[in-house]
OpenMM code with the backbone's topology and positions (N, CA, C; nanometers):
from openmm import Vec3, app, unit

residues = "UNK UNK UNK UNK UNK UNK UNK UNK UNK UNK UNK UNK UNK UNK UNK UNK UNK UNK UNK UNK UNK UNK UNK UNK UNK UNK UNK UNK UNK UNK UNK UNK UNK UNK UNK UNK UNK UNK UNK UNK UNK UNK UNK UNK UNK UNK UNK UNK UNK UNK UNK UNK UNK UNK UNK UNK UNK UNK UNK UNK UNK UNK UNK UNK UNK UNK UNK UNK UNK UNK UNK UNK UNK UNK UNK UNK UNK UNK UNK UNK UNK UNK UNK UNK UNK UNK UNK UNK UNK UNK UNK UNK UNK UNK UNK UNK UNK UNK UNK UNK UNK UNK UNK UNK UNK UNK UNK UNK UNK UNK UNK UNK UNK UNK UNK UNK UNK UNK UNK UNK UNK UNK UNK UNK UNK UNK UNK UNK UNK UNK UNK UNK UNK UNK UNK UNK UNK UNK UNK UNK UNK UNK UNK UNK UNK UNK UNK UNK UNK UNK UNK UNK UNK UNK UNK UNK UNK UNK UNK UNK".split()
positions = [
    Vec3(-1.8226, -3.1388, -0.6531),
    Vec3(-1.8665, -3.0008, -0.6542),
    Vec3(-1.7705, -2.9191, -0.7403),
    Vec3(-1.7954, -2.8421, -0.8094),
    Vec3(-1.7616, -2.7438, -0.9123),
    Vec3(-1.7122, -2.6011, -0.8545),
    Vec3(-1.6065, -2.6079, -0.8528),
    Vec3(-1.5046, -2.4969, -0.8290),
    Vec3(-1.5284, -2.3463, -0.8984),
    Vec3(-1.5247, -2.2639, -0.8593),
    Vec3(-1.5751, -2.1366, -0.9643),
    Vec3(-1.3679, -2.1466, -1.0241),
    Vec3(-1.3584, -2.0150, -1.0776),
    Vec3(-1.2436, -2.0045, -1.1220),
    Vec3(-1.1607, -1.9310, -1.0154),
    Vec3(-1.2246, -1.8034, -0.9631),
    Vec3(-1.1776, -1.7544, -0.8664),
    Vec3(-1.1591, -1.7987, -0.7471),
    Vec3(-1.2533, -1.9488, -0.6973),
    Vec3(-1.2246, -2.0024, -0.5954),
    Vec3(-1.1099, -2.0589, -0.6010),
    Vec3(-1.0615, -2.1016, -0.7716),
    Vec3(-0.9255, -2.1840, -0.7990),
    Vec3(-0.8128, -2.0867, -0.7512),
    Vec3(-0.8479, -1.9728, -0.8328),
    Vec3(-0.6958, -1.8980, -0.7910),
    Vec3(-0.6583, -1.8640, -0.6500),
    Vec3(-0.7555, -1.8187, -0.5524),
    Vec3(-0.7671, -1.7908, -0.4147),
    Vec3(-0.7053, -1.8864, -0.3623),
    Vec3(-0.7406, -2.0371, -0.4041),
    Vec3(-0.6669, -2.1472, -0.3515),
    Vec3(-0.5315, -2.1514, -0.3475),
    Vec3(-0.4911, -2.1109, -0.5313),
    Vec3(-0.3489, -2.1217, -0.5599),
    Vec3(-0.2498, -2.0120, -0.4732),
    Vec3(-0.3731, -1.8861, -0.4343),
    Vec3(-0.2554, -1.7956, -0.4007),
    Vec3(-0.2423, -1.7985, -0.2240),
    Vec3(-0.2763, -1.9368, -0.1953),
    Vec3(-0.2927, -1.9575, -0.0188),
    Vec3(-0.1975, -2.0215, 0.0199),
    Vec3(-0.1561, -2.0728, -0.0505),
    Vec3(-0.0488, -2.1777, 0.0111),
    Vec3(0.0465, -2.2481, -0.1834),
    Vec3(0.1522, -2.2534, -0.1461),
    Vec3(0.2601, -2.3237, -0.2896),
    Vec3(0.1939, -2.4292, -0.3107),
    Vec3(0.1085, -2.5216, -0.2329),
    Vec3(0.1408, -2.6796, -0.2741),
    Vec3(-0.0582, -2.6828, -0.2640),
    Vec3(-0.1297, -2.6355, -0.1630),
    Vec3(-0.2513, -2.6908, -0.1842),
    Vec3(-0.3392, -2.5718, -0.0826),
    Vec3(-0.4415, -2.5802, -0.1509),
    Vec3(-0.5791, -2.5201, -0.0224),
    Vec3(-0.6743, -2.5770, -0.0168),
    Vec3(-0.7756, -2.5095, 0.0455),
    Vec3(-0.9188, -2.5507, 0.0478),
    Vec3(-0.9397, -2.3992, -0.0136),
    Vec3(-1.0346, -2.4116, -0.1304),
    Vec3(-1.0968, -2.2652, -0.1199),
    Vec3(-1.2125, -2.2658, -0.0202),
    Vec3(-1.1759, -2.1089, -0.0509),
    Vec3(-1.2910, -2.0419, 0.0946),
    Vec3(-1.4372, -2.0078, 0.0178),
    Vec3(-1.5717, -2.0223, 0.1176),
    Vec3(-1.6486, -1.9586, 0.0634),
    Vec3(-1.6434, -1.8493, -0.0367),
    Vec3(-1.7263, -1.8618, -0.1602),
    Vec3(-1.7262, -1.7240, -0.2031),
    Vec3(-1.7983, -1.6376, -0.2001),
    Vec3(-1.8139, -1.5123, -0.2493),
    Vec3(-1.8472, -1.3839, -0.1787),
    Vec3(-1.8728, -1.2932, -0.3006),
    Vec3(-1.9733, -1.2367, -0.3135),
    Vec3(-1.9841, -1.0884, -0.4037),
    Vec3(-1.8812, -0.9811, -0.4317),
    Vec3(-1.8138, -0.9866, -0.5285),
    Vec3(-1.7182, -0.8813, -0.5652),
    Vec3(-1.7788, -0.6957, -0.5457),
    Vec3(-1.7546, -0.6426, -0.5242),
    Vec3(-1.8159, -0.5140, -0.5088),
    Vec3(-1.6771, -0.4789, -0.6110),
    Vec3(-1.6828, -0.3514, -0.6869),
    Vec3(-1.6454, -0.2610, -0.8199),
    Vec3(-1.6443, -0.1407, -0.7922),
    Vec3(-1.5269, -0.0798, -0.8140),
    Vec3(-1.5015, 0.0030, -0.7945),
    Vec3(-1.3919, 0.1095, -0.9177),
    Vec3(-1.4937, 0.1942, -1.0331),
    Vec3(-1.4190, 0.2377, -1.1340),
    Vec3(-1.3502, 0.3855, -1.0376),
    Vec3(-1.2210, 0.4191, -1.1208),
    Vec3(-1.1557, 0.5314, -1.1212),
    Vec3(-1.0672, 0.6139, -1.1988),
    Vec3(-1.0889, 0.7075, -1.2354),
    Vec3(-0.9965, 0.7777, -1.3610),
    Vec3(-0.9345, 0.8502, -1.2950),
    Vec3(-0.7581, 0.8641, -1.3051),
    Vec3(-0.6849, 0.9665, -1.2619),
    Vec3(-0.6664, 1.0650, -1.3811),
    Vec3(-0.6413, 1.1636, -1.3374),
    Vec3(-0.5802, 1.3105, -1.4646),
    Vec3(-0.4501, 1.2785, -1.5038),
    Vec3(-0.4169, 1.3804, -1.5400),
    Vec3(-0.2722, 1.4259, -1.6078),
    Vec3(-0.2174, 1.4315, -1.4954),
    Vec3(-0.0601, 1.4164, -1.4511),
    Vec3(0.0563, 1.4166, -1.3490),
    Vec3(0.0308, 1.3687, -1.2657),
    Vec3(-0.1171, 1.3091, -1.2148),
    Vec3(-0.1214, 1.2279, -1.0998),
    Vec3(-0.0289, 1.0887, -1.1118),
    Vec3(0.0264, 1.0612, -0.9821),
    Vec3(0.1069, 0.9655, -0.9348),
    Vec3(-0.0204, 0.8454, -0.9474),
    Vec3(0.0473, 0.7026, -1.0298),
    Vec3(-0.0439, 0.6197, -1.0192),
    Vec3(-0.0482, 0.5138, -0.8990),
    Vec3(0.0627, 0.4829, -0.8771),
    Vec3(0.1106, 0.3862, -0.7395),
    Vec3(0.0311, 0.4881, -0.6360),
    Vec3(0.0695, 0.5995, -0.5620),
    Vec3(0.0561, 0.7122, -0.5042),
    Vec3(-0.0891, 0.6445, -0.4347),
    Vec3(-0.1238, 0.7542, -0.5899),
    Vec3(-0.3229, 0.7610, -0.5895),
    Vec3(-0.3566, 0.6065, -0.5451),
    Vec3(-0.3908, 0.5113, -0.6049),
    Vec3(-0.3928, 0.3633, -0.5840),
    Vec3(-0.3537, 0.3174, -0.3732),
    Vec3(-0.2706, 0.3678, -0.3665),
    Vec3(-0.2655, 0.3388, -0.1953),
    Vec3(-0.3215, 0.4483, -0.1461),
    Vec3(-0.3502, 0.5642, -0.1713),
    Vec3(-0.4559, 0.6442, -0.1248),
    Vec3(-0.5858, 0.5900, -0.1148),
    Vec3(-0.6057, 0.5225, -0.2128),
    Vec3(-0.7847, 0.4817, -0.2556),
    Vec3(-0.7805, 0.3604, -0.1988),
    Vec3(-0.7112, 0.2913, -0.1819),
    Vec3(-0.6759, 0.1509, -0.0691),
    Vec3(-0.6847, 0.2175, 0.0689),
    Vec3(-0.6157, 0.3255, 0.1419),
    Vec3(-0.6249, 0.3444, 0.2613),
    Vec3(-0.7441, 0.4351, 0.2769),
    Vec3(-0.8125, 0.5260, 0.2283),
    Vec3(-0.9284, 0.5866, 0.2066),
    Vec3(-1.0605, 0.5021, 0.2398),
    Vec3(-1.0353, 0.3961, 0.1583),
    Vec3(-1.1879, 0.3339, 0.1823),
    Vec3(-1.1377, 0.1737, 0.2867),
    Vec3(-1.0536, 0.1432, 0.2951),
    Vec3(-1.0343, 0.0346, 0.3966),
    Vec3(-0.9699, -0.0973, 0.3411),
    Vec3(-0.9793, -0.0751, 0.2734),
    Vec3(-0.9379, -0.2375, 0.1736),
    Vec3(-0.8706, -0.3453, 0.1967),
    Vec3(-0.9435, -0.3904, 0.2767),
    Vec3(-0.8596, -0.5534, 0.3311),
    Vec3(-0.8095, -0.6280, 0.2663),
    Vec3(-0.9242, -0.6417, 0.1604),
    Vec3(-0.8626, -0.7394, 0.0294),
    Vec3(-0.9352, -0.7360, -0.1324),
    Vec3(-0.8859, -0.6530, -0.2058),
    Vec3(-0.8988, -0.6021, -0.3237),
    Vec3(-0.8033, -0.6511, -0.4443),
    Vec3(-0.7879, -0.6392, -0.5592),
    Vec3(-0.7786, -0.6306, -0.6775),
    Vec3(-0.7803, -0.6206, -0.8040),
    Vec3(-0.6492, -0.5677, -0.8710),
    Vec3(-0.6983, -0.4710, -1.0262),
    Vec3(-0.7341, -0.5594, -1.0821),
    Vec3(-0.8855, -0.4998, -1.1311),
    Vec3(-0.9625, -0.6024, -1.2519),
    Vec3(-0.8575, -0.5415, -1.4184),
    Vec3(-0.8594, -0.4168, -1.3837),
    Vec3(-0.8364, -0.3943, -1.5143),
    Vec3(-0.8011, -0.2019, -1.5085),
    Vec3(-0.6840, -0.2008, -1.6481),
    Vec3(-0.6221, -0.0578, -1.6168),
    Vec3(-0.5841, 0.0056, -1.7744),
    Vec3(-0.6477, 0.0883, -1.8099),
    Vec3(-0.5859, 0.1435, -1.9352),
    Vec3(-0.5698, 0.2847, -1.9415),
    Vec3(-0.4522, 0.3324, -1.9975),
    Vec3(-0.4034, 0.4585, -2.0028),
    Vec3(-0.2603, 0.4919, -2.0576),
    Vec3(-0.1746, 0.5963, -2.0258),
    Vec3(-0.0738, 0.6241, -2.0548),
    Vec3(0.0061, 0.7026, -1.9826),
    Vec3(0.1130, 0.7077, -1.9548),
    Vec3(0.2589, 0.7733, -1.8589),
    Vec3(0.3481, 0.8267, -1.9290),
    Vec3(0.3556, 0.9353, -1.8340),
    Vec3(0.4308, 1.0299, -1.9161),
    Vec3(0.5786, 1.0296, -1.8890),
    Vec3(0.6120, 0.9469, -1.7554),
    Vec3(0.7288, 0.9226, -1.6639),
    Vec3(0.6909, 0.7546, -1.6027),
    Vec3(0.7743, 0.6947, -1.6024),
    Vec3(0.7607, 0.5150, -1.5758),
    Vec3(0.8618, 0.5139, -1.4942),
    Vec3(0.8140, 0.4373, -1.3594),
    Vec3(0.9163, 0.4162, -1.2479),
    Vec3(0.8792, 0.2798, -1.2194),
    Vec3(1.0118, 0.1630, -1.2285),
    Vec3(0.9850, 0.0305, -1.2120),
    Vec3(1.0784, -0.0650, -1.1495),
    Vec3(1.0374, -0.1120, -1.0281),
    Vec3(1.1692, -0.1771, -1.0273),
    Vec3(1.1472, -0.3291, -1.0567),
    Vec3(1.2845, -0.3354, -1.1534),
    Vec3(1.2871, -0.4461, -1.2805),
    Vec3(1.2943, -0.6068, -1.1748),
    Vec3(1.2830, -0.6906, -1.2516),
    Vec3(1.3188, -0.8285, -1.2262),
    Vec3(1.4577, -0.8423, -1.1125),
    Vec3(1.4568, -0.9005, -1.0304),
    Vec3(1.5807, -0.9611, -0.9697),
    Vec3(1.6373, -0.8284, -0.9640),
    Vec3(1.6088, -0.6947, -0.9243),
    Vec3(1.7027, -0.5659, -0.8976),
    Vec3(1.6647, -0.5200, -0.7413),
    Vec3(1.7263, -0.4400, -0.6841),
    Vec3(1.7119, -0.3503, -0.5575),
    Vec3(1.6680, -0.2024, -0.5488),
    Vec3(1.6363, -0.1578, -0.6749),
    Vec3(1.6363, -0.0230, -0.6990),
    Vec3(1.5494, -0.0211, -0.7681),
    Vec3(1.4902, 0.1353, -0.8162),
    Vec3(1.4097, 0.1097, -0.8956),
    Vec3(1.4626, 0.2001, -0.9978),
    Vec3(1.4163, 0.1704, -1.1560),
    Vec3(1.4305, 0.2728, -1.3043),
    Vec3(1.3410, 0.3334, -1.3334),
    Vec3(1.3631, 0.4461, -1.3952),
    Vec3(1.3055, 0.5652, -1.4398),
    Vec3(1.3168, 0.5329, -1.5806),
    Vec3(1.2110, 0.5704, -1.5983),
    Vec3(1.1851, 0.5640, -1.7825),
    Vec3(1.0897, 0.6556, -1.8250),
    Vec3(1.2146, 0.7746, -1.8538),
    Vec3(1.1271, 0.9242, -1.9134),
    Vec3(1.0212, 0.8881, -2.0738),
    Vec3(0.9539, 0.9592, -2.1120),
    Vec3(0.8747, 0.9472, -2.2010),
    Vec3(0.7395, 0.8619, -2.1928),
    Vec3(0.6691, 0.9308, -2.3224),
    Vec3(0.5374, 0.8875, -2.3241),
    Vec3(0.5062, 0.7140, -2.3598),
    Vec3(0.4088, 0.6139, -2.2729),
    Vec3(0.3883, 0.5135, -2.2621),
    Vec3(0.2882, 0.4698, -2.2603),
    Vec3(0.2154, 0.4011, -2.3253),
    Vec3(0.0818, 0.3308, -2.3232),
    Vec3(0.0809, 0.2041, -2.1758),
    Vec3(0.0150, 0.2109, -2.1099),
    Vec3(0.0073, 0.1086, -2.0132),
    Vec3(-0.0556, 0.0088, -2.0600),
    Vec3(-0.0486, -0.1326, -2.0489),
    Vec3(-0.0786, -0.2235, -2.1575),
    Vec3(-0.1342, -0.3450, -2.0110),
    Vec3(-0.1340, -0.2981, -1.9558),
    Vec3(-0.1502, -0.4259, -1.8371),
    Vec3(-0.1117, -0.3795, -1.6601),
    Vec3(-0.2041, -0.3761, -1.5785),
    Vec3(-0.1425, -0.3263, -1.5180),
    Vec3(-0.2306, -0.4702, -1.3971),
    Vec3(-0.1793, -0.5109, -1.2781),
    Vec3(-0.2266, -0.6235, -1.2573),
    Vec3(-0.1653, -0.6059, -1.0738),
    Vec3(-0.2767, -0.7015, -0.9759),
    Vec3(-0.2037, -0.7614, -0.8445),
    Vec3(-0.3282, -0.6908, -0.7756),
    Vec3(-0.2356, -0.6936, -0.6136),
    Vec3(-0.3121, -0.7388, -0.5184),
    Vec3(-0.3443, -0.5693, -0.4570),
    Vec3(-0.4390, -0.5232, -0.3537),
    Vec3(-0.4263, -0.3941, -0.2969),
    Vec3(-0.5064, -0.4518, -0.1350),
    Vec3(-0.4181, -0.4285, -0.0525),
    Vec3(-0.4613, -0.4033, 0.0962),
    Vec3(-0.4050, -0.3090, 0.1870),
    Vec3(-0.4783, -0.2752, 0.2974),
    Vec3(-0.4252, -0.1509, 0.4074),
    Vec3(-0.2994, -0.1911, 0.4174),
    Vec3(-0.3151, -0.3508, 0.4728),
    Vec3(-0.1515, -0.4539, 0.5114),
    Vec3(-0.0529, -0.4421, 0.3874),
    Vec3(-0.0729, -0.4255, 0.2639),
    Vec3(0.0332, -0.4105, 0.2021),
    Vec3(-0.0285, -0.4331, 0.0269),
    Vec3(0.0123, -0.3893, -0.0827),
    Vec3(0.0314, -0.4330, -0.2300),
    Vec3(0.0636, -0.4502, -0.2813),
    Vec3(0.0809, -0.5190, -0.3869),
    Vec3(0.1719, -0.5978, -0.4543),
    Vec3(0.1493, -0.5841, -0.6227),
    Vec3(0.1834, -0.5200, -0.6576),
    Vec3(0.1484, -0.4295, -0.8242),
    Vec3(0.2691, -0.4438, -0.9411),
    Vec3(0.1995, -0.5175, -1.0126),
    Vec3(0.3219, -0.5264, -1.1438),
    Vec3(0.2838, -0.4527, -1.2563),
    Vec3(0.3143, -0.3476, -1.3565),
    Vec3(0.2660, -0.2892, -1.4657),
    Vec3(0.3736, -0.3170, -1.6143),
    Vec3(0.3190, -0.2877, -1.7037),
    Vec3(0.3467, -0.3426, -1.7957),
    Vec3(0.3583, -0.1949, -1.8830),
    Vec3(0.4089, -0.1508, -1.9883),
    Vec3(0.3814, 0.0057, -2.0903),
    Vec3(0.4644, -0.0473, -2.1843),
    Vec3(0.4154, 0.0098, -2.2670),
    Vec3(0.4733, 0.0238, -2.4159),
    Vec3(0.5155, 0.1484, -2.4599),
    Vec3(0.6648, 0.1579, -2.5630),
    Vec3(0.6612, 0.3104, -2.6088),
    Vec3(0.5958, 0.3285, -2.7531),
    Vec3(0.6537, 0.4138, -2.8364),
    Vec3(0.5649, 0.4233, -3.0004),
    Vec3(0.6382, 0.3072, -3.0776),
    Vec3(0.6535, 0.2519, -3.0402),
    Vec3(0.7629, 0.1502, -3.1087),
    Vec3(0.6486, -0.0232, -3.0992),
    Vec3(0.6192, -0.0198, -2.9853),
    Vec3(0.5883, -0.0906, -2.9703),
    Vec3(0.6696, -0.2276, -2.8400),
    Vec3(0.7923, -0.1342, -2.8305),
    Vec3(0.8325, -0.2129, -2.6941),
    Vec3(0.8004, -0.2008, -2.5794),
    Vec3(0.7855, -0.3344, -2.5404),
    Vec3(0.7350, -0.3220, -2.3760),
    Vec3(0.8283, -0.3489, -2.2692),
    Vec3(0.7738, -0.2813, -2.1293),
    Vec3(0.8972, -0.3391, -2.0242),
    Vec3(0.7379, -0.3404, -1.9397),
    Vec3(0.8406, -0.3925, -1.8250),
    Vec3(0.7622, -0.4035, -1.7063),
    Vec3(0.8210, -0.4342, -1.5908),
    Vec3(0.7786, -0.4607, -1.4937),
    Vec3(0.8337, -0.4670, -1.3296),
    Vec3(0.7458, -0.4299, -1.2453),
    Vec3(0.7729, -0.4299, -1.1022),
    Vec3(0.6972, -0.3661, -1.0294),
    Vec3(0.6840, -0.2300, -1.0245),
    Vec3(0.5682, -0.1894, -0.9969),
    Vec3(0.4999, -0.0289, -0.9834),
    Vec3(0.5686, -0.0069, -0.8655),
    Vec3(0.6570, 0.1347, -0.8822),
    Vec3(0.6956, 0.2371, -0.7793),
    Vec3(0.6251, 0.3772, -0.7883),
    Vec3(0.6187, 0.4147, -0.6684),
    Vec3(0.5527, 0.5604, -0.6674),
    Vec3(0.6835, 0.6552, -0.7804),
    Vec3(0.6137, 0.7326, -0.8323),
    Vec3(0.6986, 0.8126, -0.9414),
    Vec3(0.6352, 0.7907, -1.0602),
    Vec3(0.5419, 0.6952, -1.1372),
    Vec3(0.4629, 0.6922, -1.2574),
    Vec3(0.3715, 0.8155, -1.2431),
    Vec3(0.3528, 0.9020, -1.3320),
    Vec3(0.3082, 1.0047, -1.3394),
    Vec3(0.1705, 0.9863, -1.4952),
    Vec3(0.1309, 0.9986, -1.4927),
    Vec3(-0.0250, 1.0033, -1.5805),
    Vec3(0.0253, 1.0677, -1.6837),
    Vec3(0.0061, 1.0520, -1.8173),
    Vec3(-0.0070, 1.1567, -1.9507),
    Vec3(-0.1114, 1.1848, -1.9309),
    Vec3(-0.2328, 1.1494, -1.9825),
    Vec3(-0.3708, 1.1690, -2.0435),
    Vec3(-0.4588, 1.0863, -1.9446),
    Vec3(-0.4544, 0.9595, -1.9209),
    Vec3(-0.5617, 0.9089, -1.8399),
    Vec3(-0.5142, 0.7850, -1.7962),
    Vec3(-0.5732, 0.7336, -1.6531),
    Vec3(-0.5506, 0.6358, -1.6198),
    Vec3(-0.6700, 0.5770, -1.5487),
    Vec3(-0.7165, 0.5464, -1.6123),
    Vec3(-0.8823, 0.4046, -1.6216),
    Vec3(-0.8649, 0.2980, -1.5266),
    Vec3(-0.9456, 0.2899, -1.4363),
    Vec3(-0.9015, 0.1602, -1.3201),
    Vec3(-1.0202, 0.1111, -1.2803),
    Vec3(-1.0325, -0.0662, -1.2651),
    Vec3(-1.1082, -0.0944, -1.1968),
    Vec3(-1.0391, -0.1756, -1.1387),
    Vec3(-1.1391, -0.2015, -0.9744),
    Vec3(-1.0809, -0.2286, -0.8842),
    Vec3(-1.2055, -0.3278, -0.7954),
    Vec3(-1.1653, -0.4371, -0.8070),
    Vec3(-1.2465, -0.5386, -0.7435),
    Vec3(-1.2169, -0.5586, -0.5919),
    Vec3(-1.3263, -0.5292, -0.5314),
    Vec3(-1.2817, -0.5433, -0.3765),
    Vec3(-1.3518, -0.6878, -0.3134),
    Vec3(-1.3073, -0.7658, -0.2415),
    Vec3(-1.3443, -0.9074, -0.2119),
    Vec3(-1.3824, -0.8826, -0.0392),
    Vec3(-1.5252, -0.8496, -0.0346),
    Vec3(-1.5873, -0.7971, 0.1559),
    Vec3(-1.5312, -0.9213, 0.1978),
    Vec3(-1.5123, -1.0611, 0.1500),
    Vec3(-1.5383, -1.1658, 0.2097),
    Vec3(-1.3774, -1.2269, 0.2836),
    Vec3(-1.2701, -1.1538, 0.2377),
    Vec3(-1.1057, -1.2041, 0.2486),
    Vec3(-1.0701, -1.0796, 0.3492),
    Vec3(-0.9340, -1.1121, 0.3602),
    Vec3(-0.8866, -0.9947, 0.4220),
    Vec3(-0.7131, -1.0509, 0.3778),
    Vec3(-0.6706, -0.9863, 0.3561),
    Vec3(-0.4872, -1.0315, 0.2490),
    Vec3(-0.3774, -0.9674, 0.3860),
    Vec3(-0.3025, -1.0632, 0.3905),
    Vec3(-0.1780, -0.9846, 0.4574),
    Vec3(-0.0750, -1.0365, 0.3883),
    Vec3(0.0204, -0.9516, 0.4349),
    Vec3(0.1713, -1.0058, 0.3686),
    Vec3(0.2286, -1.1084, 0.4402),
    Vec3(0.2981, -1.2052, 0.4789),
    Vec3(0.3630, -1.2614, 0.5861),
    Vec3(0.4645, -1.3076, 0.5221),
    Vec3(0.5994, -1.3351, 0.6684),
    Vec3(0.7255, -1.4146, 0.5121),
    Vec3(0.7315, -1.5476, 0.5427),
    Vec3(0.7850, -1.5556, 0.4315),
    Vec3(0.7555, -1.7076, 0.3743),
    Vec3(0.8915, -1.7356, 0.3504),
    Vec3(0.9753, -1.8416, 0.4120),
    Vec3(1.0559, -1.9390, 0.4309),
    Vec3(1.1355, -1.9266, 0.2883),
    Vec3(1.0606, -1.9704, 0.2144),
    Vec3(1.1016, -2.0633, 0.0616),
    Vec3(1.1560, -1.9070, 0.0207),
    Vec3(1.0694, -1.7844, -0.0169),
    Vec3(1.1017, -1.7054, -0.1192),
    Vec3(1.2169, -1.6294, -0.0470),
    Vec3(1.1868, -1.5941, 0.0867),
    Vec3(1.2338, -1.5369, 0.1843),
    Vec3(1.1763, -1.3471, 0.1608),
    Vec3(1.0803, -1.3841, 0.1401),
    Vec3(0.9825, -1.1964, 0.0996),
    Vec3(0.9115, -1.2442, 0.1736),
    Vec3(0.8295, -1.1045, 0.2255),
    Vec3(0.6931, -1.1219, 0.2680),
    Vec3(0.6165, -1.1328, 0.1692),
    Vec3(0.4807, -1.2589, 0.1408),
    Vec3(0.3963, -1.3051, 0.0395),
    Vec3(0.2670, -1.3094, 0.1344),
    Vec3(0.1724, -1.2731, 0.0061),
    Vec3(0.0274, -1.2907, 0.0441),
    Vec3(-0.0269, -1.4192, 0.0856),
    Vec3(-0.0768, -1.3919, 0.1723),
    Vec3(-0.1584, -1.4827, 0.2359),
    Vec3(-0.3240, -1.3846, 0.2509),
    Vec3(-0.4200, -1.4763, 0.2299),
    Vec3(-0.5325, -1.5133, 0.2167),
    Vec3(-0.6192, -1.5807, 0.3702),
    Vec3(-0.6938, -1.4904, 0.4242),
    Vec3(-0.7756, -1.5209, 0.5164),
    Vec3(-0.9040, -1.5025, 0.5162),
    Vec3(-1.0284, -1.5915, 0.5536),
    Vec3(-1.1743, -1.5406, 0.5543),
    Vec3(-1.2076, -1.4337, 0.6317),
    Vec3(-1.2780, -1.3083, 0.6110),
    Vec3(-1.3038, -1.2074, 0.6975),
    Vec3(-1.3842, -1.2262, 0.8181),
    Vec3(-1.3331, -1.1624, 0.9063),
    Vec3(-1.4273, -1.2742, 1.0161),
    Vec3(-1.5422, -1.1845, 1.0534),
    Vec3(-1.6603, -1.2148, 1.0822),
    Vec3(-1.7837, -1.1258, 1.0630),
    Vec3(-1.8171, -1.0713, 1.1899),
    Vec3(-1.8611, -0.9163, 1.1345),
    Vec3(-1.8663, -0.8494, 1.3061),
    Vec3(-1.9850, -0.8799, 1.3707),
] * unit.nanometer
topology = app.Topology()
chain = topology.addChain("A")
for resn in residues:
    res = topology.addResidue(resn, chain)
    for name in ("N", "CA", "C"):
        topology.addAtom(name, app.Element.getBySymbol(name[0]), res)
């Protein structure tokens, strides 16, 4: 039997070493444009706790920041990075239980950074989002031994 692609990754992101994928399920879509100075992390767990979101994720994000807040690779804190930025990628997981968001920007130069999304990214001009919600999962964080973080875990929604 023939695996979709998304059944592959669901698998990969269930367990380090192996899964079973789970039934799959109809994606439901969900577009959103923020303005100027809106907070993008912020807004994003608003629209996660607003509508319920057990288990969602960014299909896809384009726009620009006028203020970049990230905390980098292997750090405890997070950086501020004043000036204007093209967002070039913005990617991960969104649930009530918790999210997990990495973004990517560029300046006029053409350099990029990235890290995880902290509340403090502020909008220039627009920020374009879609947002795939999965009725059929439900995501929690739990910790995990090996990394020693709390990591996603992947459960079937259980039907009312």
């Amino acid at each position: 039997m023939k695996r979709s692609l998304f059944a592959l990754v669901l698998a990969m992101l269930t367990t380090p070493t192996f899964a079973q994928s789970l039934p799959g399920s109809p994606m439901e879509v969900f577009a959103l444009r923020l303005g100027p100075g809106e907070d993008l992390r912020a807004a994003l767990q608003k629209f996660t706790t607003e509508k319920k979101l057990d288990a969602a994720c960014i299909v896809t994000c384009v726009g620009s920041l006028q203020k970049t807040v990230l905390r980098l690779a292997n750090q405890d804190h997070h950086t501020t990075f004043e000036g204007k930025r093209e967002i070039v990628s913005l990617v991960g997981t969104l649930s009530v239980t918790g999210s997990h968001l990495h973004l990517s920007v560029s300046d006029s130069t053409g350099v990029t950074l990235g890290g995880h999304l902290v509340e403090g990214c502020q909008v220039y001009t627009t920020a374009e989002i879609i947002i795939g919600v999965l009725p059929a999962y439900r995501f929690t964080r739990e910790p995990d031994p090996k990394s020693g973080y709390n990591e996603l875990k992947v459960y079937p929604k259980k039907k009312s």
